[in-house]
NUKE-245450 format. One line per field, with one value per residue (C-alpha): x, y, z; residue in three letters. Coordinates in nm, 3 decimals. Last residue first. Example, Ala and Ser with C-alpha at 12.3 -4.5 7.8 and 13.67 -1.06 7.14 Angstrom:
// residues 2
c1 = (1.367,1.230)
c2 = (-0.106,-0.450)
c3 = (0.714,0.780)
r = (Ser,Ala)
//
This chain:
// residues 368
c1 = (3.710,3.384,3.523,3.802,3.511,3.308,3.555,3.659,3.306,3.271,3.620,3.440,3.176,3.411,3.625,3.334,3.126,3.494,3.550,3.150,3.228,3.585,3.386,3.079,3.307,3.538,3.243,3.088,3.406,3.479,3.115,3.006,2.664,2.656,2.865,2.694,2.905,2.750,2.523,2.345,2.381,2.177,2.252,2.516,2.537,2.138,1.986,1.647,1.464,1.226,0.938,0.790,0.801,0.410,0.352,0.656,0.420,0.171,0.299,0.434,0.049,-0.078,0.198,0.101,-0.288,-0.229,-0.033,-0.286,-0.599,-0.316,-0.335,-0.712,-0.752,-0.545,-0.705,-1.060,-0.954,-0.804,-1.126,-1.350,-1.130,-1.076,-1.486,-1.561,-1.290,-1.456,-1.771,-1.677,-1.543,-1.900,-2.042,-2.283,-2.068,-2.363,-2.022,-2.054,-1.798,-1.756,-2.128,-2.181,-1.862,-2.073,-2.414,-2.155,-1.970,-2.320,-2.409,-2.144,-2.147,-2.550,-2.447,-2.154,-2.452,-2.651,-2.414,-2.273,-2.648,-2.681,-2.373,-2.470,-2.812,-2.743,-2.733,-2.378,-2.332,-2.068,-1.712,-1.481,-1.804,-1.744,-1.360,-1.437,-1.725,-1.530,-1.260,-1.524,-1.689,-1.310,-1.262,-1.595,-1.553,-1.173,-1.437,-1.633,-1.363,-1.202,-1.569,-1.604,-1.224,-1.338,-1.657,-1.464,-1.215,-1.514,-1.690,-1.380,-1.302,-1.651,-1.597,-1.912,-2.154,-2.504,-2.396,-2.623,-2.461,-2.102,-2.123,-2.297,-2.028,-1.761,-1.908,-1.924,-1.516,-1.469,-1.712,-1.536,-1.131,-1.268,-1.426,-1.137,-0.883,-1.076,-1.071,-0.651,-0.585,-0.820,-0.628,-0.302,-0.418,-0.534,-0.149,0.028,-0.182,-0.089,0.251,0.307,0.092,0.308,0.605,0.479,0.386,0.729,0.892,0.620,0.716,1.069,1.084,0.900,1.151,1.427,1.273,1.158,1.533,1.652,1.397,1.460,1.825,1.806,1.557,1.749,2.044,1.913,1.827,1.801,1.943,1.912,2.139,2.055,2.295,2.172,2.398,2.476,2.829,2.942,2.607,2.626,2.292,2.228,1.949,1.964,1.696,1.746,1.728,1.484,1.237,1.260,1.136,0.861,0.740,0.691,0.464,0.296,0.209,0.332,0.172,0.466,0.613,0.958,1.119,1.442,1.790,1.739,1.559,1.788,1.687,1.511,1.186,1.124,1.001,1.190,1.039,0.696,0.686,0.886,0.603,0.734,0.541,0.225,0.550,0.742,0.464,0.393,0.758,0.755,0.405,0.636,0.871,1.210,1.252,1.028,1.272,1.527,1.333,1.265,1.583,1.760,1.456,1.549,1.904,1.818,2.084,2.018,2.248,2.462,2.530,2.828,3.176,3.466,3.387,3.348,3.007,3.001,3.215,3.041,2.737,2.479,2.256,1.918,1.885,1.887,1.823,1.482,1.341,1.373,1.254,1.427,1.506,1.754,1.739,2.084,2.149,2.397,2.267,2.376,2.253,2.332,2.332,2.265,2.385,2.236,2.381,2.425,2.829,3.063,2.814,2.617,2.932,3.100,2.797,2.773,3.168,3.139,2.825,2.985,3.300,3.176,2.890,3.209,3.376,3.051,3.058,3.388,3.514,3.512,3.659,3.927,3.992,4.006)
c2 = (7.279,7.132,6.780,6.781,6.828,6.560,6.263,6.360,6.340,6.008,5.889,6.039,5.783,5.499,5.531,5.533,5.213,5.066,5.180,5.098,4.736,4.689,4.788,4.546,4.274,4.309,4.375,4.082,3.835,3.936,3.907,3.590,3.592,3.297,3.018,3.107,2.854,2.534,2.374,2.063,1.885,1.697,1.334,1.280,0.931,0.929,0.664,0.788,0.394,0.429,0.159,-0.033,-0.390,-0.423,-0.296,-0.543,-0.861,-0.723,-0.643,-1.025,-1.126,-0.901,-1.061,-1.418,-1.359,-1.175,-1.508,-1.722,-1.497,-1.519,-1.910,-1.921,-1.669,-1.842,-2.212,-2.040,-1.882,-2.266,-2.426,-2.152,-2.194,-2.608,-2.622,-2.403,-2.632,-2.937,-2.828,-2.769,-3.110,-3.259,-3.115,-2.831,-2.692,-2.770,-2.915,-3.226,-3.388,-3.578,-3.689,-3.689,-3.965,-4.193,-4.179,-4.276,-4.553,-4.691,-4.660,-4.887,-5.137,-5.214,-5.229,-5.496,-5.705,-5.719,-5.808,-6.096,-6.189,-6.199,-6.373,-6.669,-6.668,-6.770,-6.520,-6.477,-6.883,-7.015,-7.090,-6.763,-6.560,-6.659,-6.557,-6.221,-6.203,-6.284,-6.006,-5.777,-5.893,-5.802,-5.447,-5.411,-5.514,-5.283,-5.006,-5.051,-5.054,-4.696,-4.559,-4.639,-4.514,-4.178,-4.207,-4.235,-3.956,-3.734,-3.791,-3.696,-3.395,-3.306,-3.261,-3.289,-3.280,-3.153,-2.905,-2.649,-2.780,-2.850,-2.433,-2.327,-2.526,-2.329,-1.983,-2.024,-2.075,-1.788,-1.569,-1.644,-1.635,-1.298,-1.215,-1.308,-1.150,-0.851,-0.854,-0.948,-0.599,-0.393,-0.590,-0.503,-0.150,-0.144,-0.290,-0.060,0.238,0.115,0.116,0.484,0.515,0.398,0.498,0.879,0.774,0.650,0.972,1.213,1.010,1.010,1.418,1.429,1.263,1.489,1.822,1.747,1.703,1.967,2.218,2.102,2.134,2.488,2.544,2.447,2.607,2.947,3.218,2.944,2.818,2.491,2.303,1.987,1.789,1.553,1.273,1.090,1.054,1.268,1.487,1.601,1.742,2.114,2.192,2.512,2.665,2.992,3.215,3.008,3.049,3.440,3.391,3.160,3.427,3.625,3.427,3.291,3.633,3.811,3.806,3.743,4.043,4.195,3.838,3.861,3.992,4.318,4.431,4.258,3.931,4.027,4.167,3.743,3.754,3.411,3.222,3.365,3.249,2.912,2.769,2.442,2.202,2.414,2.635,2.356,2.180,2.531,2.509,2.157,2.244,2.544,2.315,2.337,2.006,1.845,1.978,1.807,1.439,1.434,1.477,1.298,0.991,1.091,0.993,0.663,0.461,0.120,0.055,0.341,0.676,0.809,0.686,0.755,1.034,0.818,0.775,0.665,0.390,0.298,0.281,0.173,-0.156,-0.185,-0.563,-0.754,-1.119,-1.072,-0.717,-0.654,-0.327,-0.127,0.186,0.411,0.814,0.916,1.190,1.445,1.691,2.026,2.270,2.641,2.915,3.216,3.558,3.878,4.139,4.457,4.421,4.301,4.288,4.611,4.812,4.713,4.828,5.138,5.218,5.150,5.401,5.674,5.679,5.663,5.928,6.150,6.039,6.219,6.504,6.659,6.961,6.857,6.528,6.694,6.938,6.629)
c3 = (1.380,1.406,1.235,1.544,1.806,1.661,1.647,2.007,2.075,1.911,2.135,2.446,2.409,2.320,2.585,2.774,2.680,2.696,3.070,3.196,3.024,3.201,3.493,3.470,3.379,3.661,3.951,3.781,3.816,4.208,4.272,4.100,4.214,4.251,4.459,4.768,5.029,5.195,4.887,5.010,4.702,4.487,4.455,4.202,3.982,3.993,3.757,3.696,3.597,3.313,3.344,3.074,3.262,3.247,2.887,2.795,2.903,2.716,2.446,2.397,2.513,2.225,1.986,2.096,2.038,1.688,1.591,1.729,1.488,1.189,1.197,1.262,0.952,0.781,0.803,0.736,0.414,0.356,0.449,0.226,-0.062,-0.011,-0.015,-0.296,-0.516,-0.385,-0.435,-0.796,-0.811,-0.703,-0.961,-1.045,-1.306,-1.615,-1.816,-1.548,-1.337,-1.021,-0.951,-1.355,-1.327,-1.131,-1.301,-1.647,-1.403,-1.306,-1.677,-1.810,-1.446,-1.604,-1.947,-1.876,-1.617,-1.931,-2.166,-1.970,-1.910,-2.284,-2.324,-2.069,-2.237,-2.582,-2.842,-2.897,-2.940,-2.736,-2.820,-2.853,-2.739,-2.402,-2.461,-2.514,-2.273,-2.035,-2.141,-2.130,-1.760,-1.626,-1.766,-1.621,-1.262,-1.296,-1.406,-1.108,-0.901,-1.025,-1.020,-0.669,-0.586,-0.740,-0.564,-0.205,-0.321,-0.421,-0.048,0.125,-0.044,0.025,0.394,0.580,0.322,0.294,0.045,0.275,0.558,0.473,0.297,0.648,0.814,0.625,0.641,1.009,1.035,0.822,1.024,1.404,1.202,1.123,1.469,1.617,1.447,1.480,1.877,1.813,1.643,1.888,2.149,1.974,1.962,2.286,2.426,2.232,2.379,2.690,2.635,2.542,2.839,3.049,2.870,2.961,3.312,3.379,3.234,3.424,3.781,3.745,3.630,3.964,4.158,4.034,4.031,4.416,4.468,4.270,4.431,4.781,4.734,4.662,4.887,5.165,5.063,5.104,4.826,4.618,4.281,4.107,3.861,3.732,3.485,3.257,3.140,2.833,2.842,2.537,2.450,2.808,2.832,3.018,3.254,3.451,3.694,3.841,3.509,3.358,3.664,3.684,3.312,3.429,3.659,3.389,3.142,3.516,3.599,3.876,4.172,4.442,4.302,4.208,4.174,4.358,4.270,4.125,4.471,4.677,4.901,5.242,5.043,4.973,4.586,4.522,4.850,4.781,4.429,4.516,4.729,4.763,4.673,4.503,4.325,4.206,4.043,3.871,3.736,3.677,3.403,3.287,3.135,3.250,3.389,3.112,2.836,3.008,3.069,2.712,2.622,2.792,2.671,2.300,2.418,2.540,2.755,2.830,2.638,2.478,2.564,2.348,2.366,2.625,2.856,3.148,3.161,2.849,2.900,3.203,3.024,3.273,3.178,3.031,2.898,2.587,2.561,2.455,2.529,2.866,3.050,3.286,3.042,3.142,3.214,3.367,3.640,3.773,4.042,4.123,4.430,4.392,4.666,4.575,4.785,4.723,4.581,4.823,4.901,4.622,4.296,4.448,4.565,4.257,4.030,4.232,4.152,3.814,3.784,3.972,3.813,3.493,3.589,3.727,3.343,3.168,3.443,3.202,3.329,3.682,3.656,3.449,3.727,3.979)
r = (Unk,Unk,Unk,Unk,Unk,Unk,Unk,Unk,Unk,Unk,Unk,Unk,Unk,Unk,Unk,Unk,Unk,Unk,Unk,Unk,Unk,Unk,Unk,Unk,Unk,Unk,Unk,Unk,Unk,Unk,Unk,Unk,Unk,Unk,Unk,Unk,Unk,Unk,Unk,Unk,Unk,Unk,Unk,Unk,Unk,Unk,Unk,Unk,Unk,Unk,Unk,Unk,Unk,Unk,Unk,Unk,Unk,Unk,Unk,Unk,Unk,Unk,Unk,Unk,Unk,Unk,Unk,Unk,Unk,Unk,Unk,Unk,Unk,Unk,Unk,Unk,Unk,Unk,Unk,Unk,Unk,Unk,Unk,Unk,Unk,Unk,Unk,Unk,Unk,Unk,Unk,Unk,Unk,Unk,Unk,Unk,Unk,Unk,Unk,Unk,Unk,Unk,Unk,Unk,Unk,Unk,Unk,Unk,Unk,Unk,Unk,Unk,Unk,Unk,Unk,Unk,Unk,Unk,Unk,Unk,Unk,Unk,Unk,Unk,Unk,Unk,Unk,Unk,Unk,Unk,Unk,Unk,Unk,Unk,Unk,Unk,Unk,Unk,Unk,Unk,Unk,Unk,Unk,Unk,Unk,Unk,Unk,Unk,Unk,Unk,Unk,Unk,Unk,Unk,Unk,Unk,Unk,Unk,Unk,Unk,Unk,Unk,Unk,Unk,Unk,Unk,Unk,Unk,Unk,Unk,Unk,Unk,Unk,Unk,Unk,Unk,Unk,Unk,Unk,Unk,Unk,Unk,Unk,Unk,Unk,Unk,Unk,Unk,Unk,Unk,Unk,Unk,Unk,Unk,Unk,Unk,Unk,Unk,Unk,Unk,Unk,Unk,Unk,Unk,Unk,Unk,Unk,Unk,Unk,Unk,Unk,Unk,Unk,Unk,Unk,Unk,Unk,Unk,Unk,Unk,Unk,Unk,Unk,Unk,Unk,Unk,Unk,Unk,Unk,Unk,Unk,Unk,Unk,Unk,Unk,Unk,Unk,Unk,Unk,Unk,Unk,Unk,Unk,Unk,Unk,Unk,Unk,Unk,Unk,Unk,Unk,Unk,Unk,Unk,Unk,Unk,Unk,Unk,Unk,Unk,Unk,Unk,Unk,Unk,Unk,Unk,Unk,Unk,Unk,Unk,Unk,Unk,Unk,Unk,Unk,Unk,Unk,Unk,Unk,Unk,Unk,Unk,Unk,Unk,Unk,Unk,Unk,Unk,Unk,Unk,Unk,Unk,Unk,Unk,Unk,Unk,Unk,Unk,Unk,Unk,Unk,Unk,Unk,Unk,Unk,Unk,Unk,Unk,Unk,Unk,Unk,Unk,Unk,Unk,Unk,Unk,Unk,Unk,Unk,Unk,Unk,Unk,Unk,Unk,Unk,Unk,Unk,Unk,Unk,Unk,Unk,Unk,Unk,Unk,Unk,Unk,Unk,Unk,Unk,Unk,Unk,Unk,Unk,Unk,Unk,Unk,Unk,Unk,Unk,Unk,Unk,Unk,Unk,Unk,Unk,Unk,Unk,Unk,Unk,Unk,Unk,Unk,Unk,Unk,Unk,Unk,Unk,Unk)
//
């Protein structure tokens, strides 16, 4: 007691541990905490693969796999402890007024219902906790209330609405897929639209309908009329063996030889001709414009069949909350921790101190 006395620094030691075990045994309010373990999965199908629950991982034997998305964890957790689900939280279930209640202690509760939202979302942090099981995959929810009500109304209403962002989020992940592949397919279209129209304005103003055509017919015209004239010259040949060159036979042979001559010549011009207004170089123009016109019909179906593919996984893009622990309905305060806070906070009051009268120690023995 004399030492008490003669030093007041171990009476505020004293008085200081013993306040903070009165307030973590007696005056602290009690928390109760609700906890909730759940899984993000995809429900969509993509060929013959399909979401399914990693039992393995579950079970602390591999990583998430599957259906399993650990960007999607993620996601979800920094959602739950965004300040967007804390304002949620508060319209639902009015958590400002519920958290500043003048029943709970003074260091335990929010010191005003007005606070602002930098503040209250502090207070929020410190009764909200979201951790990620980077072995099995899963999220788990803890949420404290001054009753257990709340605390399970908060993880529940936590839960569903961390459903509802995640779903709309893929949504319109999808969505945007699905306009891009339609802005994708509408300029298919109107390619495959002008390359078709350049080829019957070529056909039209060439006045042919597929010039191909029309060379192969005057290629097998020339082909007969030379065969005709290979066969007049070899009459003639032996004509001339025994009659007289200027008698009329020959001359008619001659004459019908000149004629099938300069129907070939006329003939070939058609096909070829060093001025490059031929029928060849329609040909070329024509196989160009058809085969710019054949792709851009083949690539306008393949657009079509990959919009109808998004499509089709636009409407089964939904994330699926698997919950392997509902939230509980807590029945006993586990926080604070009074027996473990009253022994921290003294051991800390002790060291601080020990170490206080160890500097004056250190002083005293340098004065004399």
């Amino acid at each position: 007691m004399k030492n008490l006395r003669k030093k007041p620094s171990l009476w505020l030691a004293t008085f200081v541990a013993m306040a903070s075990i009165a307030y973590w045994g007696v005056i602290a309010s009690p928390r109760y905490v609700s906890e909730s373990h759940v899984m993000m999965q995809s429900t969509s199908i993509t060929g013959q693969q399909q979401s399914q629950v990693d039992l393995s991982g579950i079970l602390g034997n591999g990583g998430p796999s599957g259906g399993i998305a650990r960007p999607d964890q993620l996601l979800l957790k920094a959602y739950l402890t965004s300040v967007d689900m804390m304002q949620k939280l508060n319209s639902e279930l009015n958590l400002r007024k519920h958290y500043s209640n003048t029943d709970i202690d003074i260091i335990s509760r929010m010191w005003s219902e007005d606070l602002s939202n930098e503040w209250f979302y502090r207070y929020y942090l410190r009764r909200v906790e979201v951790t990620f099981d980077d072995a099995s995959g899963i999220l788990i929810v803890k949420t404290q209330g001054f009753t257990p009500e709340i605390a399970q109304a908060i993880n529940s209403f936590m839960l569903l609405e961390g459903e509802r962002y995640m779903n709309a989020v893929a949504q319109k992940i999808a969505l945007d897929q699905v306009g891009f592949l339609q802005g994708q397919a509408d300029r298919a279209a109107k390619r495959n639209l002008e390359a078709r129209q350049s080829l019957v304005s070529y056909q039209n103003a060439k006045g042919l309908a597929s010039p191909e055509t029309t060379a192969e017919n005057i290629a097998s015209i020339i082909s007969s009329l030379e065969s005709k004239l290979a066969e007049l010259r070899a009459k003639k040949k032996v004509m001339s063996s025994y009659i007289n060159p200027n008698s009329p036979s020959i001359i008619e042979v001659d004459f019908n030889i000149s004629a099938l001559e300069s129907q070939i010549e006329q003939e070939q011009r058609r096909l070829t001709s060093k001025s490059g207004k031929t029928l060849n170089k329609s040909v070329e123009e024509y196989q160009r414009l058809q085969l710019a016109a054949e792709f851009a019909q083949e690539m306008y179906k393949n657009t079509l069949a990959t919009l109808e593919r998004g499509k089709l996984q636009a409407a089964s893009q939904l994330k699926k909350l698997t919950v392997i622990q509902t939230p509980t309905f807590p029945q006993y305060p586990l926080e604070p921790r009074r027996i473990f806070n009253s022994f921290v906070y003294l051991v800390f009051i002790l060291l601080i101190t020990g170490i206080f009268h160890l500097i004056a120690a250190i002083i005293r023995d340098h004065k004399d």
